[in-house]
Structure formats: C-alpha cells, structure tokens
C-alpha positions as CSV (number, residue, x, y, z in Angstrom):
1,X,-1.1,-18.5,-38.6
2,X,-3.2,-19.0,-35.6
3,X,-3.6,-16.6,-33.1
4,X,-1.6,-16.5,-29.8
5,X,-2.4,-18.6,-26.8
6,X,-3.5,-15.6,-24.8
7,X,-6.5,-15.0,-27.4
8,X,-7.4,-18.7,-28.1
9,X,-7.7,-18.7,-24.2
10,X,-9.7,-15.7,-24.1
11,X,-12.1,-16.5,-27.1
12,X,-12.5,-20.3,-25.3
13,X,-13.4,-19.0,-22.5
14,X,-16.5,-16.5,-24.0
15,X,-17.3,-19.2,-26.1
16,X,-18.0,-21.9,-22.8
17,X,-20.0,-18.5,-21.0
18,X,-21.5,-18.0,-23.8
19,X,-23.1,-21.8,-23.9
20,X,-23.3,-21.8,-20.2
21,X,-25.5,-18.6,-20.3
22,X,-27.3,-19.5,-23.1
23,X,-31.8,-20.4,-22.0
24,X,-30.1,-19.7,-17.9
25,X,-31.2,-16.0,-17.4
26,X,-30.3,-16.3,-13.7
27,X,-26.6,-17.1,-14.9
28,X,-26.2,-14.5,-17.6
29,X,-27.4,-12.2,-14.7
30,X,-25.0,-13.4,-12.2
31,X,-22.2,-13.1,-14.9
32,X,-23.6,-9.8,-15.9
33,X,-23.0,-8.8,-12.0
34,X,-19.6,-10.2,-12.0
35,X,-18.6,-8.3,-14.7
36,X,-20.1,-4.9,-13.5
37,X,-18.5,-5.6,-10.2
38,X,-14.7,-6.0,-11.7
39,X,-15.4,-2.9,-13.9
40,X,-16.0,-1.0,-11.0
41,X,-12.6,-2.2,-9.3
42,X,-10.9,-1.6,-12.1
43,X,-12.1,2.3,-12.3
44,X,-11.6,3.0,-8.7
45,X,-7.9,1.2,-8.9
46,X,-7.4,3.8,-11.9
47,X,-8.9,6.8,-9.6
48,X,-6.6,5.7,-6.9
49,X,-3.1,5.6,-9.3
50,X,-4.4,8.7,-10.8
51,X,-4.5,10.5,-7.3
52,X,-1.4,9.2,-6.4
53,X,0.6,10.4,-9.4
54,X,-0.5,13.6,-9.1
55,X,0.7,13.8,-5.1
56,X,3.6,12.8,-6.5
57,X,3.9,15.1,-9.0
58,X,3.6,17.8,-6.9
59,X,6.4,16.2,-4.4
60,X,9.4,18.5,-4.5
61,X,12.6,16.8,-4.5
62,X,14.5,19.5,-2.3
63,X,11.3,19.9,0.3
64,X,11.4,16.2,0.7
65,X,15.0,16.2,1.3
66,X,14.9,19.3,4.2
67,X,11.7,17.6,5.5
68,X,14.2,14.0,5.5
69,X,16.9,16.5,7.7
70,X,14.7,18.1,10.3
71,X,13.2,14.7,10.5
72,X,16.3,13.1,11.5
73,X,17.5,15.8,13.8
74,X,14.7,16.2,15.3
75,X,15.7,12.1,15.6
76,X,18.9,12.5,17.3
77,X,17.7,15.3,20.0
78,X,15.0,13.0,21.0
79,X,17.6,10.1,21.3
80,X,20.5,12.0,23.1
81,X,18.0,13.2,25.4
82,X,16.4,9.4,26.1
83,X,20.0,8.7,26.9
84,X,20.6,11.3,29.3
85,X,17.4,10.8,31.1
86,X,18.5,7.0,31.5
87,X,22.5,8.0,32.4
88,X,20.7,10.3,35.3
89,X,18.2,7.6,36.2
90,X,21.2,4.9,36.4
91,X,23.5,8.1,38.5
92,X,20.2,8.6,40.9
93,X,20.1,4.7,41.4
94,X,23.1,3.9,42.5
95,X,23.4,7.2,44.5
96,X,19.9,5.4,46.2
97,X,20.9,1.9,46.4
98,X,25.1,1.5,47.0
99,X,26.7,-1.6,46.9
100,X,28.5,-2.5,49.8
101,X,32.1,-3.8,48.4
C-alpha cells in the first residue's frame, strides 16, 4: 500500500531541500532561519489561543447577559434623548424662521 498523498508530498518535498541544501551552507542556513522563524509563529499563535480560552473560560454567561442589558438601555436613553434634542432643535427653528403661508 503506498502511503497517502499528503506524506509522499511531504517526504518529496524534504527529499528536493535536502539535495538543494546539500555542499550550499548559505541555503541550509537560510532554510534553517525559515524554519526557526515559522516555529516561532506557530508558538506565539498557540500563546495567543491559549490566552483567549482562558478569558473565555472565565466569561460568565449571566454577567455577559446583564452587561448585554445595561448596554442596550443605556442604548435607548442615549437615542430617546438624541431625538428630543433634535424635536426641540426642529420646534426652536421654526419658532425662529416661520413660513409665511
């Protein structure tokens, strides 16, 4: 049985760096870098889930939920009192400039 595409790729691919490296010190370096480099943005992608799992962990459903509510009525004063700031600014305008009918 031969092995799955995936790991033919895989092994093909080491087998061509391999010969590409092979009497080019500057290239193994370079690949050497390469490698260090996504290892490193690997770990700190880790770190990051890691952190953010445990934030969530601590999340409490019903906190979020009363934060959600005072959120939106906070919301809705700040919108009813936009709109009765523009109804007074709309009174105080034509009170200011009438329309002669």
């Amino acid at each position: 049985m031969s092995p799955p595409l995936g790991l033919q790729a895989v092994g093909e691919a080491l087998a061509a760096r391999a010969a590409e490296e092979e009497g080019n010190a500057m290239k193994a370096l370079e690949n050497r870098t390469l490698d260090s480099k996504r290892e490193m943005d690997i770990m700190a992608a880790l770190d990051e889930l890691q952190t953010l799992n445990k934030r969530q962990a601590r999340v409490d459903t019903e906190a979020a939920l009363a934060a959600l509510h005072r959120s939106a009525a906070v919301d809705d004063d700040d919108q009813a009192r936009r709109l009765k700031s523009r109804s007074a600014r709309v009174r105080l305008r034509g009170f200011l400039y009438p329309k002669n009918l």
